[in-house]
N, C-alpha and C positions, 0 to 999 in steps of 0.2 A: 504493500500500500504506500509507503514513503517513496519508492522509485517512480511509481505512477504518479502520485504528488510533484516531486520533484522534474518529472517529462514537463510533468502541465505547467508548472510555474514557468521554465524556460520556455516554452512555446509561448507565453503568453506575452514573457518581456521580448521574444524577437515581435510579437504580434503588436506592442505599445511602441517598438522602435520603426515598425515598417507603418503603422500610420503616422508617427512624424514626420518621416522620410519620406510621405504621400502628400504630405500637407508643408506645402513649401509657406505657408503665412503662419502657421503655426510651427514650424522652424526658424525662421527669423524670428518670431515672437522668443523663443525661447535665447535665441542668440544674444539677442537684447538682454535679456534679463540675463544669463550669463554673464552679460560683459558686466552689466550693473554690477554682478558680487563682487567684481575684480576692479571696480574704477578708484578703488582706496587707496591700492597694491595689491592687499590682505584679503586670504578668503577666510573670513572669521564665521562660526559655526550658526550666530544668527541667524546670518544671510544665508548660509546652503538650509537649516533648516526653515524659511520662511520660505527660500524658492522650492522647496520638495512641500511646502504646503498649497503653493500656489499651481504646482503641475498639477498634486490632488484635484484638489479646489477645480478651478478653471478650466484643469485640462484631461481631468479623469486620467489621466496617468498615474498608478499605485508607487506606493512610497520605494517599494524594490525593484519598483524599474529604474527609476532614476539616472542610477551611475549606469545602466546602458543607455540612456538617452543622451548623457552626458559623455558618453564614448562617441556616439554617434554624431554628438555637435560638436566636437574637438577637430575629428575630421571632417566633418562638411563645410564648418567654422573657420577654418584654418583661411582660407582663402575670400570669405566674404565678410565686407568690412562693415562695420555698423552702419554707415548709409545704405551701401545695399540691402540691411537688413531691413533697417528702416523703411527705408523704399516700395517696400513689399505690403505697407499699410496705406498707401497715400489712394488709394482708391477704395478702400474700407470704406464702411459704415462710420461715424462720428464714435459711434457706442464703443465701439469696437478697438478705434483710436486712443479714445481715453482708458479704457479698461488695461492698456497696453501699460499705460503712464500710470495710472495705480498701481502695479503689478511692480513698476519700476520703480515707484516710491517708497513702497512696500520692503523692496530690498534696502533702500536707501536708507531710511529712517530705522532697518530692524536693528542697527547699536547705537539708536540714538544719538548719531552725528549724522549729518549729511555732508561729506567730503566733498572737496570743490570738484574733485573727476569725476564723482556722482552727480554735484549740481548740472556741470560741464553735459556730460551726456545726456542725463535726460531733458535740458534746454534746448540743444543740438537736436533731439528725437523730437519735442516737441514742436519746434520750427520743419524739420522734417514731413512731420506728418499735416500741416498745413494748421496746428493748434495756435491761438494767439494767448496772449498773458490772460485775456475773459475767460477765455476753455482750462489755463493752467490754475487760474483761479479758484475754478468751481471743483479743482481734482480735491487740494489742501486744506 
């Protein structure tokens, strides 16, 4: 019974990482918010544990999939740069926009500093996505 557990559990995180890898706006969404944990320098544990909340959350992604999701954005990642990730929103929904920039604030704020590389990025992503200071506004 634990081998058959164990088949299914890995069949399911290849099955969480091949809908990421299907869903190219919801890979930039995530690249984003990776980069957020890192815009400090530091990947300090708040921030991995708020973004493994917010894959929950937001993206139905279970907490042991993760670090293959996170295998999976390191290479896919590698070569696409936060604008291009960015980019990937600019014809979204508004709802959709913003929920990006929560998500990113989300990490920003989880050690109660907001570091200027964090401010940095998500002003750049907000400008990006066509948000003005009224839309960053209504996020805070």
């Amino acid at each position: 019974m634990i081998i058959v557990d164990q088949i299914k559990n890995w069949l399911e995180q290849d099955k969480t990482v091949k809908r990421v890898a299907e869903d190219i706006q919801l890979t930039s969404e995530l690249i984003l918010l990776v980069r957020m944990i890192f815009a400090d320098g530091q990947l300090k544990p708040q921030e991995l544990h708020d973004f493994k909340q917010i894959c929950k959350i937001a993206f139905d992604i279970p907490e042991e999939d993760v670090p293959d999701v996170l295998k999976y954005l390191q290479e896919f990642g590698y070569e696409t740069t936060t604008d291009d990730a960015a980019a990937m929103f600019q014809n979204l929904d508004m709802e959709r926009k913003k929920a990006l920039l929560v998500h990113m604030l989300s990490i920003a704020k989880s050690d109660e500093e907001v570091h200027q590389g964090e401010a940095d990025l998500i002003r750049r992503t907000a400008v990006l996505l066509g948000l003005d200071a009224k839309d960053f506004a209504e996020l805070t």
